[in-house]
ChimeraX commands (.cxc) that place a marker at each C-alpha (Angstrom):
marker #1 position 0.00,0.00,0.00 radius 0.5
marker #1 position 1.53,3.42,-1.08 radius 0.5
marker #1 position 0.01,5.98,1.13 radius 0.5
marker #1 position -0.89,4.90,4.73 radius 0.5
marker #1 position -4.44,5.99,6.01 radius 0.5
marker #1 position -4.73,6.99,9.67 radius 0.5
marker #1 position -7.87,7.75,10.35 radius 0.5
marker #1 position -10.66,5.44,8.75 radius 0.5
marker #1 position -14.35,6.08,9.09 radius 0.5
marker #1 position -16.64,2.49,8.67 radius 0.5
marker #1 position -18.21,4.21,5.95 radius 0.5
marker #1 position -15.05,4.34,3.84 radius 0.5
marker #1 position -14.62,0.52,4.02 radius 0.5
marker #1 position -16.45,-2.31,2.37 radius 0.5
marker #1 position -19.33,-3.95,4.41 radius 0.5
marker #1 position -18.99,-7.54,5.01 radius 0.5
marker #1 position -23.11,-9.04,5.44 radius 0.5
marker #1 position -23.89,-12.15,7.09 radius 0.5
marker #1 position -27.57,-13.55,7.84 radius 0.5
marker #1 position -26.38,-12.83,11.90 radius 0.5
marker #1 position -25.23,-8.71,10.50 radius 0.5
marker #1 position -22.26,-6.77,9.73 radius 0.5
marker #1 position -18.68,-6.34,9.88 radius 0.5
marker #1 position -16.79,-3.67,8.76 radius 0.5
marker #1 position -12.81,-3.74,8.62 radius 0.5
marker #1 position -11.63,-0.65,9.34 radius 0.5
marker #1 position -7.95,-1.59,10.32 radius 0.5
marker #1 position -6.31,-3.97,8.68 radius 0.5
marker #1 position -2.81,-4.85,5.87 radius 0.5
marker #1 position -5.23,-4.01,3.33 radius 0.5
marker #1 position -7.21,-0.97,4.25 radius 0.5
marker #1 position -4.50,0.73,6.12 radius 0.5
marker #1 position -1.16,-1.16,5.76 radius 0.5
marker #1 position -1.28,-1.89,9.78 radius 0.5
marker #1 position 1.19,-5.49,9.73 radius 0.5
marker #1 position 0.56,-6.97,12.87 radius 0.5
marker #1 position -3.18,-6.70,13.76 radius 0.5
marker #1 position -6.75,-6.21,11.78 radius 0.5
marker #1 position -9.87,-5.03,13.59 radius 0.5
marker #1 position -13.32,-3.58,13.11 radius 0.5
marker #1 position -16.71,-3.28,14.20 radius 0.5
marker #1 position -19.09,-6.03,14.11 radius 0.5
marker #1 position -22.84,-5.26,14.53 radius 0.5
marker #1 position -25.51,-8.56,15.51 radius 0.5
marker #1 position -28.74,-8.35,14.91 radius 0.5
marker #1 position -31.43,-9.14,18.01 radius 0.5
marker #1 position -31.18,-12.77,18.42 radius 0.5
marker #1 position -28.01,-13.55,16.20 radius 0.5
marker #1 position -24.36,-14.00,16.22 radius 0.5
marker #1 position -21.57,-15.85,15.98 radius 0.5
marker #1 position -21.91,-19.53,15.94 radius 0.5
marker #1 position -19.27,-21.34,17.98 radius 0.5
marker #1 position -15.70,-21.01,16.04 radius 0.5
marker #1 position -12.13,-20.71,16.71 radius 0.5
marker #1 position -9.44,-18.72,14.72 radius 0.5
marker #1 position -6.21,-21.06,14.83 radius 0.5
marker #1 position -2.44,-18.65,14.94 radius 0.5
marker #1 position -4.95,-15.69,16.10 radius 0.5
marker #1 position -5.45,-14.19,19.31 radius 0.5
marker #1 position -8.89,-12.21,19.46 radius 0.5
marker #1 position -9.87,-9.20,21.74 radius 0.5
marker #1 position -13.59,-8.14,21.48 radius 0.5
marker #1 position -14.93,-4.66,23.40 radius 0.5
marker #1 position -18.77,-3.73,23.48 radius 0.5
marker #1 position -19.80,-0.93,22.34 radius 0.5
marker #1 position -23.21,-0.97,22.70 radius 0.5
marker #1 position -26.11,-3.71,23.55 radius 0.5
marker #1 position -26.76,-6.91,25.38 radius 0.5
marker #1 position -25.28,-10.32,24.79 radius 0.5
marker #1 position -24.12,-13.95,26.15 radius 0.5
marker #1 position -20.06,-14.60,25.11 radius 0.5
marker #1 position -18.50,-18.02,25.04 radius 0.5
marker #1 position -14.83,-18.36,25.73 radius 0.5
marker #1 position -13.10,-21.81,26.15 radius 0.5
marker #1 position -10.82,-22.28,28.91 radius 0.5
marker #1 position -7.61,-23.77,28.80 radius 0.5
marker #1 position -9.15,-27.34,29.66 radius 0.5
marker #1 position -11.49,-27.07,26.66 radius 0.5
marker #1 position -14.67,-26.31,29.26 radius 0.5
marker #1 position -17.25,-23.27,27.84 radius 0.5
marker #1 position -17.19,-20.59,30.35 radius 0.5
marker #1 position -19.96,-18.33,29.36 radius 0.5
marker #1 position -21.09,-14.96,30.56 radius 0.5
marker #1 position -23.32,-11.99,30.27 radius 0.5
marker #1 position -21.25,-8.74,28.84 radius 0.5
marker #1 position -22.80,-5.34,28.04 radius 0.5
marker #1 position -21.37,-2.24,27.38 radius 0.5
marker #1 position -17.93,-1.66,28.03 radius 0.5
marker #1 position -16.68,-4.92,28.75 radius 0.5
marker #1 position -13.57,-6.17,27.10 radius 0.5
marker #1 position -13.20,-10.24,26.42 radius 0.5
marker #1 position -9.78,-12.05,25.79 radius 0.5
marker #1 position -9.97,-15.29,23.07 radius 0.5
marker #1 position -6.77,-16.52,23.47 radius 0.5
marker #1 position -5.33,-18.14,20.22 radius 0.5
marker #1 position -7.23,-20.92,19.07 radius 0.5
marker #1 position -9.93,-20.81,21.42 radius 0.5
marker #1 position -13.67,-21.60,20.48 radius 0.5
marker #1 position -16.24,-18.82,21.29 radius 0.5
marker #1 position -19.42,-17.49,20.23 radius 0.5
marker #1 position -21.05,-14.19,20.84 radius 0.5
marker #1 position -24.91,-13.94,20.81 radius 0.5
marker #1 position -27.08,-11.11,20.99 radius 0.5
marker #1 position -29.58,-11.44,23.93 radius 0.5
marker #1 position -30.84,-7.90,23.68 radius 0.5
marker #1 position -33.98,-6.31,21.36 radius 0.5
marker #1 position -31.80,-3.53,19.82 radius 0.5
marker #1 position -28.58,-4.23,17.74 radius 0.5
marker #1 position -25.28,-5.47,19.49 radius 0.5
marker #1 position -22.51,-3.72,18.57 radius 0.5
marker #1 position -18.60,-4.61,18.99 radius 0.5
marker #1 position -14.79,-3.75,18.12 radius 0.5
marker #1 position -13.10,-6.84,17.25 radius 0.5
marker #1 position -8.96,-6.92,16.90 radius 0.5
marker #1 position -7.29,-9.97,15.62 radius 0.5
marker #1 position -3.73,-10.60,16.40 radius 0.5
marker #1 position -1.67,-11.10,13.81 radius 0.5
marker #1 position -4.17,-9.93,11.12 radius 0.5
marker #1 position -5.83,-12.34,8.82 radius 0.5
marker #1 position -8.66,-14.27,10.63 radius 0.5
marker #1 position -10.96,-11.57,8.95 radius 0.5
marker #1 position -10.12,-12.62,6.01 radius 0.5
marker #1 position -11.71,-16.32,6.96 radius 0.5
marker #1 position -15.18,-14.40,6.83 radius 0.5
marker #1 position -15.27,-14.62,3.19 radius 0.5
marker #1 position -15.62,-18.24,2.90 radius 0.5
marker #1 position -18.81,-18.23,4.82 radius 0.5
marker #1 position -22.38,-19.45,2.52 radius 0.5
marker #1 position -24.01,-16.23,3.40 radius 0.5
marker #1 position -21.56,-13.58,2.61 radius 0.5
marker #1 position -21.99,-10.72,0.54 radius 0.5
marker #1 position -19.95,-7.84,-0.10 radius 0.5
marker #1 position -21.26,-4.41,0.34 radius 0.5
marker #1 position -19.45,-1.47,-1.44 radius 0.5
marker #1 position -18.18,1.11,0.62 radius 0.5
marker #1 position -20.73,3.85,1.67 radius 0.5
marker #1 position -18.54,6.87,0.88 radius 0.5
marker #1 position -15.14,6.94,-0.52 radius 0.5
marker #1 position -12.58,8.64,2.07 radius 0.5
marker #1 position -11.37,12.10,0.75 radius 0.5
marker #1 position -7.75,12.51,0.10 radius 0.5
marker link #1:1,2 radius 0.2
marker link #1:2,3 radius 0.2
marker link #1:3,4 radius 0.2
marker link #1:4,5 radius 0.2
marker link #1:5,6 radius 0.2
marker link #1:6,7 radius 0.2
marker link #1:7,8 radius 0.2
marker link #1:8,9 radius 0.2
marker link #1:9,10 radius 0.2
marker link #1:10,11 radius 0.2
marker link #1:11,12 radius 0.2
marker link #1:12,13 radius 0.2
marker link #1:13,14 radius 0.2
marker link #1:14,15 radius 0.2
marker link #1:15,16 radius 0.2
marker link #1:16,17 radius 0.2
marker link #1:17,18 radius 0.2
marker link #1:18,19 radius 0.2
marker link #1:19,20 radius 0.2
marker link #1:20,21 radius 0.2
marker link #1:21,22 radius 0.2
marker link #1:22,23 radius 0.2
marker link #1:23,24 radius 0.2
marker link #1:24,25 radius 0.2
marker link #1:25,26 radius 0.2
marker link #1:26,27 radius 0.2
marker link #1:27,28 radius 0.2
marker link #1:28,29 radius 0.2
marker link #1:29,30 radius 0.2
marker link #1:30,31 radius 0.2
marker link #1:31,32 radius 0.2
marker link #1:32,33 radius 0.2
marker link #1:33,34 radius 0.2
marker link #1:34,35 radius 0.2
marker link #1:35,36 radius 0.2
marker link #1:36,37 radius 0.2
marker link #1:37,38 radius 0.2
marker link #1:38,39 radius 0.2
marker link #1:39,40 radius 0.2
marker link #1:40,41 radius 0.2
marker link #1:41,42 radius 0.2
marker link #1:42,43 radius 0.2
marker link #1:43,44 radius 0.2
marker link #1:44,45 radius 0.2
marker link #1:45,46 radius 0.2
marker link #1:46,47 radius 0.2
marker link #1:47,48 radius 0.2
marker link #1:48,49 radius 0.2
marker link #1:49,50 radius 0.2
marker link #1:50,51 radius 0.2
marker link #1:51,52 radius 0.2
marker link #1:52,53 radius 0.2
marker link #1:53,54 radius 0.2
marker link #1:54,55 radius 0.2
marker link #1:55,56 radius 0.2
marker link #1:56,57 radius 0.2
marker link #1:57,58 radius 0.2
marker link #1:58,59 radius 0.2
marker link #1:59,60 radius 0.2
marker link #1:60,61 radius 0.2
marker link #1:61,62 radius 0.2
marker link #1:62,63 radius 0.2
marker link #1:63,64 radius 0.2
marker link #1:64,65 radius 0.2
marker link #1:65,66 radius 0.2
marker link #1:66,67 radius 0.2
marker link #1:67,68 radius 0.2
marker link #1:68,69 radius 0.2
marker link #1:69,70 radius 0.2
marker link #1:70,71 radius 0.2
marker link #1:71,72 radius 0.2
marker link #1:72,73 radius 0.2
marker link #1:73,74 radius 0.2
marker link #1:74,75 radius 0.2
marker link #1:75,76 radius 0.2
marker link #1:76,77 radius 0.2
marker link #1:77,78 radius 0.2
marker link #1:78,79 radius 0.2
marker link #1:79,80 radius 0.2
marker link #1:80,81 radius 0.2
marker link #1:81,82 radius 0.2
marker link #1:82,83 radius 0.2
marker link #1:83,84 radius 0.2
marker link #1:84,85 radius 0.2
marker link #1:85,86 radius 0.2
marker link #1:86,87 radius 0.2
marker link #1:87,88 radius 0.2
marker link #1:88,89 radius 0.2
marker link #1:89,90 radius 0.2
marker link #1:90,91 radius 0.2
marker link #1:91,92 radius 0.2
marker link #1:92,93 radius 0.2
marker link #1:93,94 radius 0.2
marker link #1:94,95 radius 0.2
marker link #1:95,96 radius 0.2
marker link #1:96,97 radius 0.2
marker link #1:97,98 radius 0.2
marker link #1:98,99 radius 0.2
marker link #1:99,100 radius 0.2
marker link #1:100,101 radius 0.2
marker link #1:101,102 radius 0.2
marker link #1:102,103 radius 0.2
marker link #1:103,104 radius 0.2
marker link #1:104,105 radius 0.2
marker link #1:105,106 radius 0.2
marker link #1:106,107 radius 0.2
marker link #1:107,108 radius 0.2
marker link #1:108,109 radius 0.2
marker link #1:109,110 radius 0.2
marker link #1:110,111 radius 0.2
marker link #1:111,112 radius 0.2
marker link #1:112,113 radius 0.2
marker link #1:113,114 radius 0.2
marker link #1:114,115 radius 0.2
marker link #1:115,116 radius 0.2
marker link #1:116,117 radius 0.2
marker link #1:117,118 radius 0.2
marker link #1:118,119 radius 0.2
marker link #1:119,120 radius 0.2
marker link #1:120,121 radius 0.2
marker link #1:121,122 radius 0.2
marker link #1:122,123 radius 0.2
marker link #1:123,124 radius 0.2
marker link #1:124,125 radius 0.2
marker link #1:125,126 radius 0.2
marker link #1:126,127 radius 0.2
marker link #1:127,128 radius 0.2
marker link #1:128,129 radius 0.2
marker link #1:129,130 radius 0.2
marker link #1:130,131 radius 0.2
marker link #1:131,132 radius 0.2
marker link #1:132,133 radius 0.2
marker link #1:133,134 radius 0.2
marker link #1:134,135 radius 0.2
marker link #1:135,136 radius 0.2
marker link #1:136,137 radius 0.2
marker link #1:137,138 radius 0.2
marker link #1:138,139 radius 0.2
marker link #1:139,140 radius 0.2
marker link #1:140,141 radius 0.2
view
């Protein structure tokens, strides 16, 4: 990537859909040239999320924003240790670890995912109900 971009608004980046909602990458090789980490926000309909999955080489920090949901992590013996997080709670996947976040709340659920090293975004893609959404706005220069 020539010119490195700073600051990144969600609506300057493509829009990755999913039957569950949204995730937009706003920090990541691609979008930004950033070489050791991608992250984003990821927004779950009432009701939905992420099915129980694991991102192998990848360590995973996730921070609500906004709503209500239950989060999954594995421990290090392999037992689900689940909990209720809301706003401004921060949760640690440790590499390879399966987890699932659900959203228990009526409104959208909205959190900042980082990945560590980048990449497990890129995993996304190969899901049966992606689509690719066009960025809203391009950034100006």
């Amino acid at each position: 990537m020539g010119k490195q971009r700073y600051f990144v608004e969600p609506r300057h980046v493509e829009t990755m859909r999913f039957d569950w909602g949204s995730f937009k990458v706003t920090c990541s090789p691609e979008v930004n040239g950033a070489s050791r980490f991608s992250a984003g926000i990821v927004e779950m309909e009432p009701g939905k999320g992420h099915e129980r999955h694991n991102h192998p080489g990848a360590e995973e920090i996730i921070f609500v924003i906004s709503g209500q949901g239950e989060q999954m992590v594995e421990d290090e013996d392999g037992n689900p240790v689940t909990r209720t997080v809301t706003a401004g709670c921060t949760i640690f996947v440790p590499e390879g670890r399966y987890h699932y976040t659900i959203n228990t709340g009526n409104t959208p659920m909205k959190v900042f995912v980082v990945y560590s090293p980048a990449g497990s975004e890129k995993e996304l893609r190969n899901l049966p109900d992606f689509r690719l959404i066009p960025p809203e706005e391009t950034p100006a220069h």
